[in-house]
C-alpha positions as CSV (number, residue, x, y, z in Angstrom):
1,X,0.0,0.0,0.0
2,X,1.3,3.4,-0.8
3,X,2.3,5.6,1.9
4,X,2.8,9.1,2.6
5,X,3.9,11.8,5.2
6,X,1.9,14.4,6.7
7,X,3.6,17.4,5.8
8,X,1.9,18.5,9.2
9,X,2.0,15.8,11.7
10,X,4.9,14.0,10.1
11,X,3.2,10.9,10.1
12,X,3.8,8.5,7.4
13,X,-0.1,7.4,7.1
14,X,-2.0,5.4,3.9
15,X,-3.2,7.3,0.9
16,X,-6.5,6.8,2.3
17,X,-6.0,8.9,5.2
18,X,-5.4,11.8,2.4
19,X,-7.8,13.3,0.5
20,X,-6.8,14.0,-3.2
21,X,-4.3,16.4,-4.0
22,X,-3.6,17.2,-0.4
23,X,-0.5,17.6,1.3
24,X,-1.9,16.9,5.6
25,X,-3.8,13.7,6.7
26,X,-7.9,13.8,6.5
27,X,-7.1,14.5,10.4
28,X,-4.8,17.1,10.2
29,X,-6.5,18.8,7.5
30,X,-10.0,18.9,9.3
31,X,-8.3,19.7,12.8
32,X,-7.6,23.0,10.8
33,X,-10.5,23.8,9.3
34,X,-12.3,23.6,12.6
35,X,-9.7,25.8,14.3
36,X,-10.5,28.2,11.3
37,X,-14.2,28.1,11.8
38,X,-13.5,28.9,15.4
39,X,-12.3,32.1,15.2
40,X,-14.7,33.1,12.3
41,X,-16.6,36.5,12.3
42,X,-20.2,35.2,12.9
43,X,-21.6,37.3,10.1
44,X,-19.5,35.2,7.9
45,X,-19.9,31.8,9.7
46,X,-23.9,32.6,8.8
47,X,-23.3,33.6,5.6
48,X,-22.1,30.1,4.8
49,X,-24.2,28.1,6.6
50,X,-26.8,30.4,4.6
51,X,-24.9,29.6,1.0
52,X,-24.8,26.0,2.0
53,X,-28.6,25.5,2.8
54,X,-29.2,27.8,-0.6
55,X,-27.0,25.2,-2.8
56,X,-28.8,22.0,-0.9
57,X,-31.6,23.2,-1.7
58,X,-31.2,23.5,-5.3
59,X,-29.3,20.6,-5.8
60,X,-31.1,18.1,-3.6
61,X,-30.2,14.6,-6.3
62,X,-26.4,15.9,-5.4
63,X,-27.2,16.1,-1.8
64,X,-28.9,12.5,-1.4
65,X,-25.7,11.0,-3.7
66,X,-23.1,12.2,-2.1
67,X,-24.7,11.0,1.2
68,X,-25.0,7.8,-0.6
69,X,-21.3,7.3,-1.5
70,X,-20.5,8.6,2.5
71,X,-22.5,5.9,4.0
72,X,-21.5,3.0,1.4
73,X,-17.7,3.9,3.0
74,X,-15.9,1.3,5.1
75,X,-14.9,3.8,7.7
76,X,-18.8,5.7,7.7
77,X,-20.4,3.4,11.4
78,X,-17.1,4.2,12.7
79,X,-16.7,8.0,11.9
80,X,-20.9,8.3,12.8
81,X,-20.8,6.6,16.3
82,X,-17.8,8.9,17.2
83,X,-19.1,11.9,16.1
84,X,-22.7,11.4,18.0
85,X,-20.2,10.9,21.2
86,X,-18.3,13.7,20.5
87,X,-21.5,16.0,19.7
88,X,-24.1,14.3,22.5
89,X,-24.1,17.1,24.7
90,X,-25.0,20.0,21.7
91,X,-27.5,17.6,20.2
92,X,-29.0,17.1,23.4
93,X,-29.0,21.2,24.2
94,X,-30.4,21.8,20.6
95,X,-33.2,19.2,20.3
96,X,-34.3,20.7,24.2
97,X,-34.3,24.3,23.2
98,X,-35.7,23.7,19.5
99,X,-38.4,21.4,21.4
100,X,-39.0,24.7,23.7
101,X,-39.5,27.3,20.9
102,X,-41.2,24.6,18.4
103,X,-43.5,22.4,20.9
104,X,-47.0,23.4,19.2
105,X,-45.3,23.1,15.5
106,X,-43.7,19.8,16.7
107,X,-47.3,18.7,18.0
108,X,-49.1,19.3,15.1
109,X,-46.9,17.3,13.1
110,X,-46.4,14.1,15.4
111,X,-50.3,14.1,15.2
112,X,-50.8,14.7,11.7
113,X,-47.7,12.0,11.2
114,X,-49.4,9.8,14.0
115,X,-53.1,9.3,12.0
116,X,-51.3,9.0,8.3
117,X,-49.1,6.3,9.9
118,X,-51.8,4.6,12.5
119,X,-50.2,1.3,12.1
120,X,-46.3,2.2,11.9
121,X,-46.9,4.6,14.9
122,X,-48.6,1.4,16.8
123,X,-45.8,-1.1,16.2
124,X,-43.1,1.5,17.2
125,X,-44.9,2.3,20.3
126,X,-45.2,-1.3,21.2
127,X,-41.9,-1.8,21.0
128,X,-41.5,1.2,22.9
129,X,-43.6,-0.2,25.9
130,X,-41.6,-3.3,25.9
131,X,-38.8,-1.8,27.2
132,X,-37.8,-1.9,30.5
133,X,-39.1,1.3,32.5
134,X,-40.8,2.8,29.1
135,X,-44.1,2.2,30.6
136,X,-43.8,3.7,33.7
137,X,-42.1,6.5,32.2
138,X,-45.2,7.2,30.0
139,X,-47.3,7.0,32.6
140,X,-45.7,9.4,34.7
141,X,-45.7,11.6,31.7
142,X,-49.1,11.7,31.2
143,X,-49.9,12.0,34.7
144,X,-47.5,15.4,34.6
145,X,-49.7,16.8,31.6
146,X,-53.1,15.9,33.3
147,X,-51.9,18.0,36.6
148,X,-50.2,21.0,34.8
149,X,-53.3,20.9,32.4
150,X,-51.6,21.5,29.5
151,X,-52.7,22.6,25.7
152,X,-51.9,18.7,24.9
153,X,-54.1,17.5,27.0
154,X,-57.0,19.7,27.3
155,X,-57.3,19.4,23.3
156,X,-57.0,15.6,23.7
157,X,-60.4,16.1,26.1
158,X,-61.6,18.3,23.7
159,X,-61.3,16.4,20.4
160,X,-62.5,12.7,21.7
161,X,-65.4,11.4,20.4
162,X,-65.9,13.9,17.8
163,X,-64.6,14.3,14.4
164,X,-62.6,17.6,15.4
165,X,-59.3,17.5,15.3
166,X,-56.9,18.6,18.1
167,X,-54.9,21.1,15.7
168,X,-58.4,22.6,14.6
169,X,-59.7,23.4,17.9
170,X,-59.3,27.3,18.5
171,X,-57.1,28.8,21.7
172,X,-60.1,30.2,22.9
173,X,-62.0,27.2,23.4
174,X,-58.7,25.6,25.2
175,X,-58.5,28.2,27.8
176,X,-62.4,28.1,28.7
177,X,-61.9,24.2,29.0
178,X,-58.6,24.6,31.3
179,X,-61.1,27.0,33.6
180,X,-63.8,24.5,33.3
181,X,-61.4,21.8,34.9
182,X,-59.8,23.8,37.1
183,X,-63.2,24.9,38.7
184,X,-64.2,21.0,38.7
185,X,-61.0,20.3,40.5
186,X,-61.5,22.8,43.3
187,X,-64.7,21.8,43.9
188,X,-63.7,18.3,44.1
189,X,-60.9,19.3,46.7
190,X,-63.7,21.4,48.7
191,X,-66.0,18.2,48.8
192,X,-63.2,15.9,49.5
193,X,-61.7,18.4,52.5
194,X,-65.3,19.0,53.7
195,X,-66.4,15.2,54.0
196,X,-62.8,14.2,55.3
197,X,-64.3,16.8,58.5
198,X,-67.8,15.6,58.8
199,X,-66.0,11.9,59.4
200,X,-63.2,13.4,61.6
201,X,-66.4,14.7,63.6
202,X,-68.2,12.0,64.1
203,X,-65.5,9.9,65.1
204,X,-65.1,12.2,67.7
205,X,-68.0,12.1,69.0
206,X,-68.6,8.4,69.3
């Protein structure tokens, strides 16, 4: 196999560890373009994240074959499973604060995804379940949503058995429903404290 030295590490590496013309290793070589991107002016780092998107988007066959000949590469699981270690932490961040500013978009679409895909959406979820400590999670979810009333859960209420769906139901009739069930819960509590008082009573006096 031919070899040849990094004119900036000095390591004698394979030809594969080079990309084409190039005088420093495929490590070297990005090592430098991410200490360049560092100390980039953010005007211009947005300027080409905005000229990349632009050319994605007009070129989207290119896009989808390039990704093809990257994933058909020997070294592609290996590169991928490092690079979700190395970036875990900022994906987690970013998918929490997109969630955060997105959650009624990203609603909307899990339901509209959820009816096109009734069957798909069951089998993932049952595999889902099946997991050890899925189930209880879920359930402690959905017990979070029922006390904080949420918008998810009051238009849940709101759309069964009817042909409305949740999306279409307006703010408005959300709110009135929140104060509906709120009022319902307080009297509930009132009930609950008063006969919990009328027994404590007549205990005492037997």
């Amino acid at each position: 196999m031919d070899t040849k030295k990094c004119c900036r590490c000095a390591v004698v590496k394979p030809m594969s560890d080079y990309y084409a013309g190039g005088g420093a290793c495929k490590l070297c070589t990005t090592t430098r373009k991410r200490e360049q991107y560092a100390v980039r002016p953010p005007e211009q780092v947005e300027r080409k994240r905005n000229n990349l998107k632009s050319w994605a988007q007009r070129n989207k066959a290119r896009v989808y074959e390039l990704a093809a000949i990257q994933r058909a590469k020997p070294q592609f699981k290996e590169w991928l499973k490092d690079y979700r270690e190395r970036t875990k932490e900022h994906r987690r961040a970013y998918e929490k604060q997109y969630m955060a500013n997105n959650r009624e978009k990203y609603r909307l679409y899990s339901n509209e995804w959820q009816r096109a895909n009734a069957d798909k959406y069951w089998e993932y979820y049952q595999r889902y379940i099946s997991k050890p400590g899925n189930r209880e999670r879920d359930r402690a979810n959905a017990k979070r949503e029922r006390d904080r009333l949420t918008d998810g859960y009051i238009r849940t209420i709101l759309s069964m058995r009817t042909p409305l769906k949740s999306e279409a139901i307006p703010q408005a009739m959300v709110e009135a429903k929140r104060v509906q069930l709120q009022i319902t819960r307080r009297i509930k509590d009132v009930a609950d404290t008063r006969s919990k008082s009328q027994e404590a009573d007549t205990q005492d006096t037997r």
